[in-house]
C-alpha positions in Angstrom: -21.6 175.6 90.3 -24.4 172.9 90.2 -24.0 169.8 91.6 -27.4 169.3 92.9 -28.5 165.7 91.7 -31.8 165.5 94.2 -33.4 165.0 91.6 -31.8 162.0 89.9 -31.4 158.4 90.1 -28.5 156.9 89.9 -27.0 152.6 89.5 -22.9 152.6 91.1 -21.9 148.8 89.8 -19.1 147.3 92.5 -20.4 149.2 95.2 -19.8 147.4 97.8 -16.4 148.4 98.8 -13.4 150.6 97.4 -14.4 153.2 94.5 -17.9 151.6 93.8 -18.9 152.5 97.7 -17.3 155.8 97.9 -18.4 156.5 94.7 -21.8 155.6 95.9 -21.8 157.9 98.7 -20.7 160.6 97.0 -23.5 160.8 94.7 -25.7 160.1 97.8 -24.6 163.0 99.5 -25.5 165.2 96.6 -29.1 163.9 97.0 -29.3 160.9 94.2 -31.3 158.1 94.4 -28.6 155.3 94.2 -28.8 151.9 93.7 -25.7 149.5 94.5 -25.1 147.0 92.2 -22.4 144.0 93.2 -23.0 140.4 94.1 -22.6 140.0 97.8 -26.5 141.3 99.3 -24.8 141.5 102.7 -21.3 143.8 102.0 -24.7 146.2 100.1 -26.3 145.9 102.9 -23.9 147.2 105.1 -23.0 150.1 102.3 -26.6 150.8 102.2 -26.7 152.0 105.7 -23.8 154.4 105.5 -26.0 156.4 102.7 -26.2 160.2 103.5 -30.5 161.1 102.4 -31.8 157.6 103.5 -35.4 159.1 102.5 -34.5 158.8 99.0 -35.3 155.1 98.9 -31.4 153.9 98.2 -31.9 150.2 97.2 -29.5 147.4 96.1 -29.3 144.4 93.2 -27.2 141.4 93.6 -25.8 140.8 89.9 -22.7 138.8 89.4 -20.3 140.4 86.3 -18.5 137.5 85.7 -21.7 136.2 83.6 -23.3 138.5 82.0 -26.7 136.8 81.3 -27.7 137.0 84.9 -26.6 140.1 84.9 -29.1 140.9 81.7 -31.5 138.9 84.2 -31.4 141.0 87.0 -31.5 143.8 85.3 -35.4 143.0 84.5 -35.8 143.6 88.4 -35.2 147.2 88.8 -38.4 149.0 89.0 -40.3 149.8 85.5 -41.3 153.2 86.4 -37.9 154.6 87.6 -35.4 156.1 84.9 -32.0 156.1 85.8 -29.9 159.4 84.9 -26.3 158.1 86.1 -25.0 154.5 85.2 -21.2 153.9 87.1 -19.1 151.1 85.2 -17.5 149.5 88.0 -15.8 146.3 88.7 -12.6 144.5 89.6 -10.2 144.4 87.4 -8.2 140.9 85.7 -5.8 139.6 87.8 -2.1 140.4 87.3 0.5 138.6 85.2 2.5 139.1 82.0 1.0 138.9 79.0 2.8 136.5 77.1 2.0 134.0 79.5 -2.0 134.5 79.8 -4.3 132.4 79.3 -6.7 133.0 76.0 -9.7 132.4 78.3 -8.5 135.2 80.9 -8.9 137.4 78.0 -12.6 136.1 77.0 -13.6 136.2 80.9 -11.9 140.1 81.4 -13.6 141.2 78.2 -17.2 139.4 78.5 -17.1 140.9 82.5 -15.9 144.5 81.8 -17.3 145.2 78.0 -20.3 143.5 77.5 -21.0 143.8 81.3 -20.9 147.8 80.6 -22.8 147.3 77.0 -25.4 145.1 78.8 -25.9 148.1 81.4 -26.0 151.4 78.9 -28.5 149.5 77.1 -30.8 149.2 79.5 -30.5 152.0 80.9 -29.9 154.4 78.1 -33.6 155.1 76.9 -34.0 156.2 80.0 -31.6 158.9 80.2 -32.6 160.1 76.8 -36.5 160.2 77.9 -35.1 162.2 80.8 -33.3 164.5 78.5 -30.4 164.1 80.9 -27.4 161.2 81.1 -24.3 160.7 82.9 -22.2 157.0 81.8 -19.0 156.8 84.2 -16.4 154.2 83.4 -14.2 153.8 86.2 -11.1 152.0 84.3 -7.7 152.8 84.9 -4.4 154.7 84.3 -3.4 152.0 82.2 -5.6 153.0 79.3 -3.0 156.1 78.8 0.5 154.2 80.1 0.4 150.3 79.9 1.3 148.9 83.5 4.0 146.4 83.8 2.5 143.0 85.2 -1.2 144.2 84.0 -1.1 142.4 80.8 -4.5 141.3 80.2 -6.3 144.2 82.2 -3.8 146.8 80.0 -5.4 145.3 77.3 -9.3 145.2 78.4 -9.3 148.4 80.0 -8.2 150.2 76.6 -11.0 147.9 75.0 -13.5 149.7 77.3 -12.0 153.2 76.9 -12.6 152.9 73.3 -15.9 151.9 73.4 -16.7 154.7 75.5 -15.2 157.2 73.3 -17.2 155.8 70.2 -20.4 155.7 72.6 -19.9 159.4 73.6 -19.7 160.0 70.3 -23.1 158.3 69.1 -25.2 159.7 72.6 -24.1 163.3 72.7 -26.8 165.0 70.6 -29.4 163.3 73.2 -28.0 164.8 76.0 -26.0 161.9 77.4 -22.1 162.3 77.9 -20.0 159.1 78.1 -16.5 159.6 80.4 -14.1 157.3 81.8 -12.0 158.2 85.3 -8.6 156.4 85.7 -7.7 155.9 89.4 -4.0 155.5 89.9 -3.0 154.0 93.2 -5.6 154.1 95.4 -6.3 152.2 99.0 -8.5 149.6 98.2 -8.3 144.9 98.8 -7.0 145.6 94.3 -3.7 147.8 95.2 -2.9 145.8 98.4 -3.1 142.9 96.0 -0.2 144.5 93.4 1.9 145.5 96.4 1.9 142.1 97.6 2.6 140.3 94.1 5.4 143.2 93.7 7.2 142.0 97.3 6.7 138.6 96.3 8.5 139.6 92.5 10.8 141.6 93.7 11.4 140.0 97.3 11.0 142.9 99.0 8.5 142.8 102.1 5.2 144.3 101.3 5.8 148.2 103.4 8.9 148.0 101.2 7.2 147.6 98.1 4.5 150.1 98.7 7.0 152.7 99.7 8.8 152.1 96.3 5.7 152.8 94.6 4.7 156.0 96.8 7.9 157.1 95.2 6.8 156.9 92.0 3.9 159.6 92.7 4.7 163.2 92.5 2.4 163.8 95.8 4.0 160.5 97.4 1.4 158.5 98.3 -2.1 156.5 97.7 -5.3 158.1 96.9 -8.4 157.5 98.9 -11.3 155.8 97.3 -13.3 159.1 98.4 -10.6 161.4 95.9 -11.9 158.9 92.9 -15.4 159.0 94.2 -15.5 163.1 94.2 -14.3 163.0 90.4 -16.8 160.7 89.6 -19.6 162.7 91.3 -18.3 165.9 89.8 -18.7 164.2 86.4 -22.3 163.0 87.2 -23.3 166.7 87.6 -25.2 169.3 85.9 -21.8 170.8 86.2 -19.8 168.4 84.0 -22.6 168.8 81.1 -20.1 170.0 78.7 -17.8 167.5 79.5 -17.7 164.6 76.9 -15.4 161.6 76.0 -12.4 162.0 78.1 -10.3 160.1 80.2 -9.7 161.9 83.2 -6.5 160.4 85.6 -6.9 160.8 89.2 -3.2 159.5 90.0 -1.6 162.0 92.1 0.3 163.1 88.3 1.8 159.6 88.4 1.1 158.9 84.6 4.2 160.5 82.6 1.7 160.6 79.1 -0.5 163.9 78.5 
């Protein structure tokens, strides 16, 4: 099985902490170039350190997804002469809430930060991939886009926005040899679950270790993933392994989601 990427350069969006950094050191440790995209220079700084292959040149850019035209703007600093072959779609998600009761402009804020954020992204990066002959996009989204989660109202409905476009995208960049798949972390140890446990003890007043043992329950393997179990689907999917693989969504939830 090949899952040599020495030869590739790769940009991991929120990568400085959670799944963005583990997914950043994943791909690290299979010999990528990687560049951490997120917009705190110091928390990439410290990420940048803890990259296996430091002789590949890992570097960083500060970019801020909750507006996208600086984003657009500091895209114009990464370095003319490098193609990228791996793009990872990665950022926090909305905050939590019904729907009924959401704000209009929560929606407009999740949707310009997650979609055009991603459409900004593939389109710069894109042409490179197809010059290379060889792409990987990686959405990192959520289970939600299969099972809508109660209290997730506005990212339930964002995050099936983005799984859509991705499918249509796949579609459109398969014949150049770019695939286009989406991972959906279920529970997983990072500052975004410790932020729906709390919110669910407040709800529910239950303390928080009573909260989060109620929802271990509701995973067949009975408890929280590590970023670095995301991370190793994400790097599989990055591959020259995964080439055939095309337009899915792909849980990584422990069997948590009741949907096929």
């Amino acid at each position: 099985m090949n899952l040599d990427l020495s030869d590739k350069n790769a940009l991991v969006c929120g990568a400085s902490a959670g799944i963005g950094a583990a997914s950043a050191r994943a791909l690290a440790a299979l010999g990528a170039r990687v560049t951490l995209v997120a917009r705190n220079a110091d928390k990439l700084t410290a990420v940048l350190q803890t990259l296996d292959h430091q002789e590949e040149g890992h570097d960083f850019l500060v970019a801020d997804f909750s507006d996208p035209q600086q984003l657009k703007s500091a895209l114009n600093e990464l370095p003319d002469d490098r193609n990228y072959h791996i793009l990872i779609n990665n950022t926090g998600g909305p905050k939590g809430g019904p729907i009924y009761s959401a704000d209009t402009s929560e929606f407009t804020q999740a949707f310009s930060q997650h979609l055009v954020c991603n459409q900004l992204l593939s389109q710069a990066l894109v042409p490179g991939m197809q010059k290379e002959g060889y792409g990987r996009i990686i959405n990192v989204i959520s289970t939600s886009v299969k099972q809508p989660i109660d209290g997730l109202g506005v990212s339930n409905t964002i995050r099936g926005a983005v799984a859509n476009w991705a499918k249509t995208l796949a579609n459109e960049l398969g014949p150049s040899g770019v695939t286009v798949n989406n991972v959906l972390p279920g529970f997983t140890a990072t500052d975004r679950l410790a932020d729906i446990v709390k919110n669910a003890a407040n709800k529910f007043q239950k303390t928080e270790e009573e909260a989060a043992a109620f929802m271990r329950q509701l995973v067949p393997v009975r408890r929280f993933a590590q970023p670095e179990e995301i991370a190793n689907a994400v790097a599989f999917l990055a591959s020259p392994a995964a080439s055939y693989i095309n337009g899915i969504n792909l849980p990584v939830d422990g069997g948590r989601t009741k949907s096929l």
